[in-house]
N, CA, C and O of each residue as an XYZ file, in Angstrom:
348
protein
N      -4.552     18.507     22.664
C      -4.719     18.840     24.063
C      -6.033     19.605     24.241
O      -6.249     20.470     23.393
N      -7.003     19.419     25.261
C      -8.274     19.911     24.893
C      -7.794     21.157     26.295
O      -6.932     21.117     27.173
N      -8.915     22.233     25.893
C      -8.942     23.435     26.723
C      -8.645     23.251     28.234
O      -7.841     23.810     28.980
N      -9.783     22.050     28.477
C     -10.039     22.026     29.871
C      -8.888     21.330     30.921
O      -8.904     21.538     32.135
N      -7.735     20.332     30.127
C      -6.505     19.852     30.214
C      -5.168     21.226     30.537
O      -4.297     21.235     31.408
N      -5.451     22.205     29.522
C      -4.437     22.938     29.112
C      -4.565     23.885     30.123
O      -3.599     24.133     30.845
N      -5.863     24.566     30.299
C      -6.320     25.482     31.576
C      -5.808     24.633     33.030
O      -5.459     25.397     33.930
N      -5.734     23.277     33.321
C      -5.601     22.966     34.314
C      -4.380     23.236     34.762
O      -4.118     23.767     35.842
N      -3.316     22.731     33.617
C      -2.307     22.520     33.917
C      -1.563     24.123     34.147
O      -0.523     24.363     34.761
N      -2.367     24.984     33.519
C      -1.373     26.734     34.119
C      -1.875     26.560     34.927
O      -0.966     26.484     35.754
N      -2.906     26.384     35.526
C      -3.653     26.460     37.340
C      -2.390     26.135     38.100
O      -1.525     26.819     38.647
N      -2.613     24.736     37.920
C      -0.885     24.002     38.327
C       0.204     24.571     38.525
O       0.644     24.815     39.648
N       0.880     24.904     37.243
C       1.885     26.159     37.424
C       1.931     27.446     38.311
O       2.866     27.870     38.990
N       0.624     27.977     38.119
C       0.546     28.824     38.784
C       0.365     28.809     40.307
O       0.646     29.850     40.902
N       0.048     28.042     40.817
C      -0.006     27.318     42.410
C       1.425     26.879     42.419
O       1.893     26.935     43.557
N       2.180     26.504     41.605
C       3.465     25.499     41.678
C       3.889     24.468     41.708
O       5.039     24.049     41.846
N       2.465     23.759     41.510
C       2.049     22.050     41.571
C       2.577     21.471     40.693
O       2.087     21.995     39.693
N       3.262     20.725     40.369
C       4.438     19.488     39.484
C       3.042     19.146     38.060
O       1.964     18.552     38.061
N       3.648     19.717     37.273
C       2.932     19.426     36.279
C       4.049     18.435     35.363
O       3.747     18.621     34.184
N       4.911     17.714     35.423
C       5.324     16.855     34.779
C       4.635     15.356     34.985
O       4.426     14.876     36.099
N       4.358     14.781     33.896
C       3.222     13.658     33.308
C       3.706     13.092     32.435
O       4.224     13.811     31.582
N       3.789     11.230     32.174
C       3.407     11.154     30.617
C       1.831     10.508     30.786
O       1.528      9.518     30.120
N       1.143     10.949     31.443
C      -0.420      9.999     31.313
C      -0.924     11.153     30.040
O      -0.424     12.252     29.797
N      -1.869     10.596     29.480
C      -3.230     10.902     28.622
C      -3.529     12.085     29.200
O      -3.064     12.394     30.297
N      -4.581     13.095     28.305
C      -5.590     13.916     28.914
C      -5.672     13.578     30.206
O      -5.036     13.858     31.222
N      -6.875     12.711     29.863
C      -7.907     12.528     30.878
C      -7.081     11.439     32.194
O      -7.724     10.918     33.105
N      -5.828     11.307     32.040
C      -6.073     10.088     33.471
C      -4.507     11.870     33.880
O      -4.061     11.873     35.027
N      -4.076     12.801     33.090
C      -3.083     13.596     33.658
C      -4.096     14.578     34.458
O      -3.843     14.913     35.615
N      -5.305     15.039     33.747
C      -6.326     15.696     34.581
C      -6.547     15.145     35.848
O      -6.251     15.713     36.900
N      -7.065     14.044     35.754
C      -7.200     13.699     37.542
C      -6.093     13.362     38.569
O      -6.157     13.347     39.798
N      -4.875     13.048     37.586
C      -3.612     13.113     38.316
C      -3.614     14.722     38.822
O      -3.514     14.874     40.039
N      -3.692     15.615     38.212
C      -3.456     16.990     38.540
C      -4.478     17.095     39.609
O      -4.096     16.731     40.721
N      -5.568     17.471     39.515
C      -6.399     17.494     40.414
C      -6.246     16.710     41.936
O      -6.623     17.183     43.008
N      -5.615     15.436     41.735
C      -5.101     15.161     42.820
C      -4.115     15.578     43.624
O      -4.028     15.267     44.812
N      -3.170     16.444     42.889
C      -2.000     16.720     43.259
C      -2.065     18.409     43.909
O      -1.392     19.076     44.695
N      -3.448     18.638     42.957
C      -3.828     20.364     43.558
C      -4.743     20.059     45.072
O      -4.774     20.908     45.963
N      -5.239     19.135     45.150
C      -6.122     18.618     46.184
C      -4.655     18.431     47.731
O      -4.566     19.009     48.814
N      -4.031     17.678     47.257
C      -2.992     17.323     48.500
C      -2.058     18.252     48.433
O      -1.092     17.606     48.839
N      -1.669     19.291     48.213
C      -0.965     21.023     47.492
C      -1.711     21.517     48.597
O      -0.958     22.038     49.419
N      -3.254     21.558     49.017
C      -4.123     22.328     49.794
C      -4.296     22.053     50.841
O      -4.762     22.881     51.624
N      -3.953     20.677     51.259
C      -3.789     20.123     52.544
C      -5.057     19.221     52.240
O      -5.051     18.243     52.987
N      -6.241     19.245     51.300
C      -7.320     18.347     51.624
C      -6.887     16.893     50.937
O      -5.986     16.447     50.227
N      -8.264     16.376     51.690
C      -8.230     14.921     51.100
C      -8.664     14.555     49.765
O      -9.733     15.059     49.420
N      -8.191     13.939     49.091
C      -8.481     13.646     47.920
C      -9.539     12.453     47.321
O      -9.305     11.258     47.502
N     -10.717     12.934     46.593
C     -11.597     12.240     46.293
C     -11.760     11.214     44.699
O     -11.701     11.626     43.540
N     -11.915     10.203     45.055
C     -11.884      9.427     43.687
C     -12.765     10.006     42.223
O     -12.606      9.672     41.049
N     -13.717     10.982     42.831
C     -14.340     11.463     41.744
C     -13.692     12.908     41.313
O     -13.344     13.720     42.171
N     -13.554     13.168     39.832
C     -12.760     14.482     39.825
C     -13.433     15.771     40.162
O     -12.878     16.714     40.725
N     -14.970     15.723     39.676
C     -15.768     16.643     39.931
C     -15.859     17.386     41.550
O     -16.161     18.523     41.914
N     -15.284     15.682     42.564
C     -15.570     16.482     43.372
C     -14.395     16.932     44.291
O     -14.403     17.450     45.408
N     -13.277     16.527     43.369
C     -11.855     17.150     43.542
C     -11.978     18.909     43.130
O     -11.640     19.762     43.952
N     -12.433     19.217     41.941
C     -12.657     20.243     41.467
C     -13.831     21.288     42.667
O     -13.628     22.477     42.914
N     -14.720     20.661     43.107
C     -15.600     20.854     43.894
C     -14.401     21.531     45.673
O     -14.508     22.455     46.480
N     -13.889     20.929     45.559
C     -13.181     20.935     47.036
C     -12.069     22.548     46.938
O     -11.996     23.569     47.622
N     -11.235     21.946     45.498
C     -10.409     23.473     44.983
C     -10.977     24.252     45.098
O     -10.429     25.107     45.794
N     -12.439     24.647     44.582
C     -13.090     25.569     44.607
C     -13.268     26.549     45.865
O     -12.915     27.699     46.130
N     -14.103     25.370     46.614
C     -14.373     25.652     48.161
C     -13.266     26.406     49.002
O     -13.557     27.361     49.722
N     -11.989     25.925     48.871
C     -10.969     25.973     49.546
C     -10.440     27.302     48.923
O      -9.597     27.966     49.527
N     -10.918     27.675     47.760
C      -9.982     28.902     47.019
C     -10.613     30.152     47.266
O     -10.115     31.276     47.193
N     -11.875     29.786     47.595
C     -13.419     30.545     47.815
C     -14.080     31.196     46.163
O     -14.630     32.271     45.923
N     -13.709     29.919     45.157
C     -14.311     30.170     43.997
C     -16.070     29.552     44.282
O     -16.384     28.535     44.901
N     -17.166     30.733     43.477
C     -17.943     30.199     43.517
C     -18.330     28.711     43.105
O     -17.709     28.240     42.152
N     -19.348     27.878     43.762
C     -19.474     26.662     43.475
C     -21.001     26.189     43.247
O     -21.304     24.998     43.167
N     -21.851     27.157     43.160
C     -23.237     27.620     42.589
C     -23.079     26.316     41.030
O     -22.336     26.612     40.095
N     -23.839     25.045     41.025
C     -23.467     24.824     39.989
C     -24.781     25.225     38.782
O     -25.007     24.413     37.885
N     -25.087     25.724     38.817
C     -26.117     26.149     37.447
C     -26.646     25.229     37.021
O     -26.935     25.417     35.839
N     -26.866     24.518     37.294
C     -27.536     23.375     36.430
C     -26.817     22.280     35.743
O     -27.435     21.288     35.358
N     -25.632     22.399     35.583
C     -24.943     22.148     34.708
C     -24.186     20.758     35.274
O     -24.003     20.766     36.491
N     -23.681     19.460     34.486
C     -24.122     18.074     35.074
C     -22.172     17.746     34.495
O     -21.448     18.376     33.724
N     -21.981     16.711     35.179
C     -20.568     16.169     34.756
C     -19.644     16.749     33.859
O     -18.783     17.481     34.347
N     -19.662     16.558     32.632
C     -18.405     17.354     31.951
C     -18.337     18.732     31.860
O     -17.318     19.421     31.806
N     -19.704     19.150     31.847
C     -19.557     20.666     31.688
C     -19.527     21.269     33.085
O     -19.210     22.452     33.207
N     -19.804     20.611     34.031
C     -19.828     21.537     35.386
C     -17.928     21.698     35.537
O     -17.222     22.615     35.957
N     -17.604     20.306     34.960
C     -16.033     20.721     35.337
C     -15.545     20.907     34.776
O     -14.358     20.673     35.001
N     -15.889     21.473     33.561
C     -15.233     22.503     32.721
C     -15.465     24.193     32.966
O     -14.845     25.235     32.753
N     -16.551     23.830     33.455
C     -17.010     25.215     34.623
C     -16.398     25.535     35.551
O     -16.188     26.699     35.894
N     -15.969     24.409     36.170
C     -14.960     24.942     37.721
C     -14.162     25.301     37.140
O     -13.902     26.503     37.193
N     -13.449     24.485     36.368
C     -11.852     24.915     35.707
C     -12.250     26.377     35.348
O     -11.989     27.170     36.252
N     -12.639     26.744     34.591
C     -12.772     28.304     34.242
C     -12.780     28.781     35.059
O     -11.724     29.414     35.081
N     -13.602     29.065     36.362
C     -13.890     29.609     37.453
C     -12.635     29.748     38.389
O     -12.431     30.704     39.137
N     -11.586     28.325     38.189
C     -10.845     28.669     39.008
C      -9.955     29.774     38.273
O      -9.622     30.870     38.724
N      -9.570     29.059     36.684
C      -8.935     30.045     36.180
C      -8.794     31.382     36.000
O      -7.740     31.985     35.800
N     -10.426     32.043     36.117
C     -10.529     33.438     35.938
C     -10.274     33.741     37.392
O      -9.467     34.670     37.401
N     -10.615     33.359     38.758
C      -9.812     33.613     39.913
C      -8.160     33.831     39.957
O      -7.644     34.608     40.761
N      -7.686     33.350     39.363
C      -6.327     33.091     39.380
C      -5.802     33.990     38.648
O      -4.639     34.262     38.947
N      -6.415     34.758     37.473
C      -6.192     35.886     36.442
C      -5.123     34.514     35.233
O      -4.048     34.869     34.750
N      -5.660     33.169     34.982
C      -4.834     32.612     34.004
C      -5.936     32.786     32.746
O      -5.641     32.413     31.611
């Protein structure tokens, strides 16, 4: 289970969002993300980054992305949301 999977899914919990799955990593990540996206009332975007992008906005986590390009920016949000959240 990689970090950025495992961090999502306490996010989840911790909001209260249905973290039961049998998908993969990567297709339960964007399942989640979708499910934290429609949890918030927003619309949900086919790209995850900019699912992650929207949580952010909506949580009022910074969204300053540093430079930083596809996998690592959203491994960046995830942290960001996480340390918001105190997970």
């Amino acid at each position: 289970m990689t970090d950025q999977f495992q961090n999502l899914k306490i996010i989840c919990q911790l909001l209260g969002v249905d973290t039961n799955t049998t998908l993969s990593d990567c297709d339960a990540i964007k399942e989640y993300l979708q499910r934290l996206v429609q949890f918030f009332g927003l619309s949900a975007q086919n790209e995850p980054n900019e699912n992650l992008k929207l949580i952010c906005y909506f949580l009022g986590v910074d969204i300053n992305e540093n430079g930083l390009k596809d996998c690592e920016l959203s491994k960046d949000y995830v942290k960001r949301i996480s340390t918001m959240l105190g997970a």
